[in-house]
C-alpha positions in Angstrom: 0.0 0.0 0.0 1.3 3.8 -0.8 0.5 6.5 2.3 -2.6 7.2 1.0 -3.6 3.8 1.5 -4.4 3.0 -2.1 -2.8 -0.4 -3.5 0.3 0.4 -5.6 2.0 -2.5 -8.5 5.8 -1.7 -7.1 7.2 -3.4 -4.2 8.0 -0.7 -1.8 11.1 -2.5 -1.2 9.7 -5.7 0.9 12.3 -8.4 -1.2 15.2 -6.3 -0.7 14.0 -6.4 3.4 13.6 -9.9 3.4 17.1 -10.5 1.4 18.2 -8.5 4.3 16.5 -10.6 7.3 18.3 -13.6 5.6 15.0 -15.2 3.9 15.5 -17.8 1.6 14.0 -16.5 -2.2 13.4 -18.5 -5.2 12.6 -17.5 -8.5 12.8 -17.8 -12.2 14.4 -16.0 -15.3 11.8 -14.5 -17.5 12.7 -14.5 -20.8 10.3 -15.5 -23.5 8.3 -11.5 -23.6 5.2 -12.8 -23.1 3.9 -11.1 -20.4 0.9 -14.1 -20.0 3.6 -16.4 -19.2 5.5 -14.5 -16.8 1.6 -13.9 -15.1 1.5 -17.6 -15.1 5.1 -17.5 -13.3 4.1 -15.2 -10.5 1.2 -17.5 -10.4 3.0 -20.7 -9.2 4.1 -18.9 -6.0 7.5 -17.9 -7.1 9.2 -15.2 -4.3 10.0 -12.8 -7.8 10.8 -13.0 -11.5 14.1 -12.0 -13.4 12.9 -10.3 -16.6 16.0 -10.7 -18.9 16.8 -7.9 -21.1 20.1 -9.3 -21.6 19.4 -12.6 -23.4 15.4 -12.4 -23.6 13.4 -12.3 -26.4 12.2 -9.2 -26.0 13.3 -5.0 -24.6 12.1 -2.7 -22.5 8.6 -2.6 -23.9 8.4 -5.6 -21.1 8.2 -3.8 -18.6 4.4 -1.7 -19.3 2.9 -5.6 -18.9 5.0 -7.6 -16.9 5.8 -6.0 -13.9 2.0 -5.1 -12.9 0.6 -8.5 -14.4 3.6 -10.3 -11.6 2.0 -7.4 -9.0 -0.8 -8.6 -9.2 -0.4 -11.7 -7.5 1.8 -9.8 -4.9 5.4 -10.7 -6.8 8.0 -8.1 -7.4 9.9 -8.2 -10.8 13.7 -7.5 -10.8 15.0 -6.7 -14.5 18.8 -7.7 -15.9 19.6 -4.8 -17.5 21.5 -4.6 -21.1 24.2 -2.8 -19.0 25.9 -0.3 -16.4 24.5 2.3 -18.6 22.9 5.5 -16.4 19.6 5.4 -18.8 19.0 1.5 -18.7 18.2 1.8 -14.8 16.5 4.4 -14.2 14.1 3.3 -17.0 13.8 0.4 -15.5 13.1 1.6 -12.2 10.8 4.2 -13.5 8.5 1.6 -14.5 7.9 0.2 -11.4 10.8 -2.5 -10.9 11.6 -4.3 -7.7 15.6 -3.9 -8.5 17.9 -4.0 -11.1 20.2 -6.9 -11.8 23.8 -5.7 -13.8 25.3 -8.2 -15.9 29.1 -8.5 -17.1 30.1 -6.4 -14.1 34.5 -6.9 -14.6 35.6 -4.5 -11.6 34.6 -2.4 -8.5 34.4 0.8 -10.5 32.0 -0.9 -12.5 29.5 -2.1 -9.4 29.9 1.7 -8.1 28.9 2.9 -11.5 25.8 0.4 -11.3 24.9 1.7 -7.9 25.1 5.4 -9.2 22.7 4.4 -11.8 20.0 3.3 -9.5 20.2 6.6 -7.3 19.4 9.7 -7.6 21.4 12.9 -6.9 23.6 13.6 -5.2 23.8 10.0 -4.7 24.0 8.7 -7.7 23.0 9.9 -11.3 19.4 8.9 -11.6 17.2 10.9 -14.2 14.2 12.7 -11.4 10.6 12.6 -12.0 7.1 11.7 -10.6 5.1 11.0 -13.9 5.6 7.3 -13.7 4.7 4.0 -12.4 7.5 4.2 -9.5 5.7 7.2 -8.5 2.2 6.4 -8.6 2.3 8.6 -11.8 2.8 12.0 -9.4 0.4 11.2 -7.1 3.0 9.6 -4.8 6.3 12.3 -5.4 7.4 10.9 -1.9 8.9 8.1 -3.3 11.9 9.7 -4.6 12.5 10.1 -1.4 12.4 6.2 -0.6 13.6 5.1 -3.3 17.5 4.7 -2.7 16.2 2.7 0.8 13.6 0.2 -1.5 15.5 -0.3 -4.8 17.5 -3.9 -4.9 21.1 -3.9 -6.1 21.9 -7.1 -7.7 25.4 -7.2 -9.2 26.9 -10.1 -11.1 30.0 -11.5 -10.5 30.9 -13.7 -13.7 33.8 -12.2 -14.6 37.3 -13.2 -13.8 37.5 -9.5 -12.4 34.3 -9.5 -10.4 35.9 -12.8 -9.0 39.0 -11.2 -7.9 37.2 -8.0 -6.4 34.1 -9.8 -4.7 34.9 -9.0 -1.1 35.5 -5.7 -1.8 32.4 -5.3 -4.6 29.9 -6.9 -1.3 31.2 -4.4 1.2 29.5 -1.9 -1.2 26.8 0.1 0.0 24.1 -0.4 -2.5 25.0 -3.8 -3.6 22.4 -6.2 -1.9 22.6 -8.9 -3.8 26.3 -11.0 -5.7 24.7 -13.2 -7.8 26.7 -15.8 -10.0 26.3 -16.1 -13.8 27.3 -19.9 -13.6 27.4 -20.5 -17.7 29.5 -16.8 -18.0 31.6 -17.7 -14.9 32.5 -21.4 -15.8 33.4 -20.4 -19.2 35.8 -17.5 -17.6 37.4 -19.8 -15.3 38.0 -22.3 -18.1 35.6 -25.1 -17.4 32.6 -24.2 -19.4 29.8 -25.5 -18.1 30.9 -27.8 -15.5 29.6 -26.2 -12.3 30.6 -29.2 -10.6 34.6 -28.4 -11.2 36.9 -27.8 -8.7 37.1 -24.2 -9.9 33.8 -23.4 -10.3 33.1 -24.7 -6.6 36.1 -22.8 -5.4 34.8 -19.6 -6.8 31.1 -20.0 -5.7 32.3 -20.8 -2.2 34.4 -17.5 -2.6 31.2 -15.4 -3.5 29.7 -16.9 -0.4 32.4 -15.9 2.0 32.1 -12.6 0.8 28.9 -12.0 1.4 28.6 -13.5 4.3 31.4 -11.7 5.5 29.2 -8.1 4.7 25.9 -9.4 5.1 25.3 -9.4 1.3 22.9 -11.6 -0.3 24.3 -14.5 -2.7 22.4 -16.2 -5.4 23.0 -17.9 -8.7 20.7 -19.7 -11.6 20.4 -23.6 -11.3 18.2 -25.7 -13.7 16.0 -27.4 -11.5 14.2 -27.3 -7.9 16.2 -30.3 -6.5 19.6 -27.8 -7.3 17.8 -24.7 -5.7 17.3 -26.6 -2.9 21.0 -28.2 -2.3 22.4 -24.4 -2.8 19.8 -22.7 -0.4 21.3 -25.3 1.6 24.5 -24.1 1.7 23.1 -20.3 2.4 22.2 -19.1 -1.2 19.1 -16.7 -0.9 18.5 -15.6 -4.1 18.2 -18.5 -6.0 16.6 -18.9 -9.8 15.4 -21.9 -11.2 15.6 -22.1 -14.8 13.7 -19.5 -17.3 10.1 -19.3 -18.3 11.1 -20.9 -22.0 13.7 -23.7 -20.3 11.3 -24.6 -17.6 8.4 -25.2 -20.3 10.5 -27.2 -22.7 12.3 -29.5 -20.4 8.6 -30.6 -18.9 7.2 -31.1 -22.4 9.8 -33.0 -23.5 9.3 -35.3 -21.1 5.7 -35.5 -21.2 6.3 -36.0 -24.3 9.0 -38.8 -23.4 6.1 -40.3 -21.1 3.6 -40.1 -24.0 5.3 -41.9 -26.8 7.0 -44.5 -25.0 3.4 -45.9 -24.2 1.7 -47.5 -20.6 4.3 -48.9 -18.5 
């Protein structure tokens, strides 16, 4: 609810104060641009939805449809931005976002950059105005002065750079969330795809050190609920499984499976 007691699509920032209680979140990359499907996501109970403007199917047109059609069954939508880029965040936000996700982050300048992007002056370099879905469309101008407080910070550390610099990338205020790219990350460190590698479990448990070392968030994409489940295990709180298009196709084709090999 907004102070005038009216309900209101954005989140207000309740994931980001959960992340920072230490709840356990699950949710799901949303990446196919239909905004019916990701309704049908936020329908199955999940904590919050990635949209994906990195390697989704569709841009920022998303965001009109999807993030009030998740609202509406009370989950928030974080969006991977294209970039670091000033303008891709606060567009983002404008519309109503939970938090931004930054991908290809390679250095702490970088995730300070980010952070800048999400807030406005003198904070950070965030374009001001009310006439928008963050702001009730004007009729709610005090959330500019929430905003910095609400917005979630998810930076990704799937770089060999962002690797190197994690501790000092979670100490950053603004940064809520390290969350690992494990296709970008494995391929960095050599081992493409094998997130069962030495390596690759060398560098997660790295990322986790870190954040529990400054009360930062971790969280990473795994395929299926059995993984979420081992990783939340281990203290992984923001946790993805699979994508909108990955999770439909995997249990087709094995319905599919089921269907022609006949009764059993």
């Amino acid at each position: 609810m907004t102070p005038t007691g009216l309900p209101s699509p954005t989140d207000r920032g309740r994931l980001k104060a959960r992340l920072a209680d230490g709840a356990t979140t699950f949710g799901t990359f949303v990446g196919g641009a239909s905004p019916l499907v990701a309704e049908a996501c936020a329908a199955a109970g999940l904590d919050w939805l990635l949209l994906d403007l990195e390697h989704g199917g569709g841009g920022e047109e998303q965001l009109r449809t999807t993030i009030p059609a998740a609202a509406a069954y009370g989950v928030p939508t974080v969006v991977r931005a294209e970039t670091t880029e000033r303008i891709r965040a606060g567009r983002i936000l404008d519309q109503g976002a939970a938090g931004v996700m930054f991908p290809r982050v390679d250095s702490v300048a970088t995730a300070e950059q980010a952070v800048r992007a999400m807030r406005y002056p003198p904070a950070g370099e965030r374009g001001v105005a009310t006439y928008n879905r963050a702001c009730r469309f004007g009729l709610d101008p005090g959330a500019l002065d929430r905003a910095d407080e609400e917005v979630l910070g998810v930076i990704q550390v799937e770089t060999l750079g962002a690797l190197r610099e994690v501790d000092t990338i979670a100490a950053l205020d603004g940064v809520d969330v390290l969350f690992v790219g494990p296709r970008d990350l494995s391929h960095a460190l050599g081992v493409p795809g094998q997130v069962g590698a030495p390596v690759f479990l060398e560098a997660t448990a790295a990322v986790l050190a870190a954040g529990r070392q400054h009360g930062t968030a971790v969280g990473l994409l795994v395929a299926d609920g059995e993984s979420a489940h081992r990783w939340a295990e281990q203290g992984w709180r923001f946790v993805a499984i699979g994508s909108d298009t990955t999770v439909l196709a995997t249990a087709l084709r094995r319905e599919l499976a089921q269907a022609t090999a006949g009764p059993s």
